[in-house]
C-alpha angles and dihedrals in degrees: 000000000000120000117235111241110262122249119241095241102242091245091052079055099047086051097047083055090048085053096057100043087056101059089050087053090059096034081061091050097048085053108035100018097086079042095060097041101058084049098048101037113005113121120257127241108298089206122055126207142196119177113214108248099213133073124268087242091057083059104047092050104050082056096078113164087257101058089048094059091052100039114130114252103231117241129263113248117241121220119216106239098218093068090052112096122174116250117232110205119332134007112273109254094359100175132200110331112232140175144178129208117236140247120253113228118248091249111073095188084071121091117239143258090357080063081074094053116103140151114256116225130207150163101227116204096282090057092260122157108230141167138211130171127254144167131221102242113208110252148130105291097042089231125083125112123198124227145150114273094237092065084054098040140009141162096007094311136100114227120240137208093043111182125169119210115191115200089018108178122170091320097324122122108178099193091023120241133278129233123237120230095173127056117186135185137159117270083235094055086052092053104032120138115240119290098012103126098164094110099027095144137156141188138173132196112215123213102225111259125212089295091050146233115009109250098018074071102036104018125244126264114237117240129218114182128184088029122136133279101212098083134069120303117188101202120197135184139127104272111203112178118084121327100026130049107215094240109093125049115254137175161190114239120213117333134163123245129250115193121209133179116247149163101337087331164358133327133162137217150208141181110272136137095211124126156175110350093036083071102132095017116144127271108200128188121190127230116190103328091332144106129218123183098239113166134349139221112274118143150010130223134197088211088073107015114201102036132107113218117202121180120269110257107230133144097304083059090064098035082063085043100047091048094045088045090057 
């Protein structure tokens, strides 16, 4: 006698479904899974980047002599006290210490590294004419300047016009200037709360300009990040406000750090009367017989008169440098 063929229970059914629901499941995970993670909880960019949307030549032009001369220094920053504590030892969370040599400008006869110093020019947000300081950093591309952030962006808007002039003295640009089409900062420095100054670093990318490429003309400083503070730091700008006048290069020979906590994070200072308008000039230290770009000039603090602070440039620094160099 033949069996009748057996019937599948309804609840063996409704498992046999679940299973293989639930391979799919997996099967999704296994697919999409590394997808939505780095959506959901992947880090940012740790750089941010606005390319400038005119032409170099727009640039160039606006900076007539004459707008250089009265241009507005900008403002030094002004730390809030409160935030500065005194390191003891060394920095918190200093990493590797690197460092890279320079590059020599074309022209001998230039002294070097001053012949990378220069005044950066821009347009802010109300249509005002400003300066800052900078210095064309050896890389790559031959053509990166550094600077402080808040010559770059303030207050929730990027600057425009921005033009670097190497060697600027009372209206004169012996090579000319070159014309940024690229402004970084770190994402930290776009969102930082007031008065947190730690990460407050710029960059620019020139476009070259009829002499050619930036430091292929002026030479390029070389750059040292995660080194000590406890050694001699020559600081240089353009200082603006009383008594200078922002139009001749000035300086601060040869003073020890200090680090401080501030903000989320580290900064150094020295000894130094500068003021606004020498706000992303280069700090230099010198290793053997040679000399590293190694802090800038970036804010002022009634708890020390009289010094000038820069961030501390740590990796965050290179990782700025190492994006701009590409």
């Amino acid at each position: 006698m033949s069996q009748r063929p057996g019937r599948i229970h309804p609840f063996l059914v409704d498992r046999i479904f679940l299973s293989g629901l639930a391979c799919a499941y997996v099967v999704y995970l296994m697919a999409f899974g590394h997808v939505l993670y780095l959506w959901m909880f992947a880090p940012s960019d740790p750089i941010t980047e606005h390319q400038i949307d005119v032409t170099s030549n727009t640039a160039v032009q606006h900076w007539t002599v004459a707008n250089m001369r009265n241009a507005i220094d900008d403002d030094q920053q002004n730390g809030d006290v409160s935030s500065l504590t005194q390191e003891r030892g060394t920095v918190t969370g200093q990493g590797k210490a690197s460092l890279q040599q320079g590059q020599p400008p074309s022209d001998e006869s230039l002294s070097y590294p001053l012949s990378t110093v220069g005044k950066v020019f821009f347009t802010n947000a109300a249509g005002q004419n400003m300066s800052c300081s900078g210095t064309a950093v050896t890389s790559p591309n031959s053509s990166v300047v550094d600077t402080a952030g808040h010559c770059f962006y303030q207050h929730g808007d990027w600057m425009q016009n921005v033009l670097f002039c190497p060697q600027y003295d009372n209206g004169n640009t012996p090579y000319g200037c070159w014309a940024a089409r690229d402004l970084e900062i770190p994402s930290d420095w776009l969102n930082a709360k007031p008065n947190d100054y730690h990460h407050d670093f710029g960059m620019a990318i020139v476009a070259a300009n009829s002499h050619g490429l930036l430091t292929d003309v002026v030479g390029g400083a070389g750059w040292a990040y995660n080194q000590p503070v406890n050694q001699p730091f020559y600081a240089c700008g353009y200082p603006a406000m009383h008594p200078f006048d922002g139009q001749t290069r000035q300086s601060c020979e040869g003073s020890p750090g200090t680090s401080w906590q501030h903000g989320g994070g580290n900064v150094v200072s020295i000894p130094c009367a500068m003021n606004g308008g020498s706000s992303g000039g280069p700090w230099f230290i010198k290793i053997g017989d040679k000399w590293y770009l190694n802090g800038h000039n970036d804010f002022i603090s009634s708890l020390i008169p009289g010094h000038m602070f820069s961030p501390y440039y740590d990796d965050t620094w290179y990782a700025l440098y190492d994006k701009a160099s590409k």
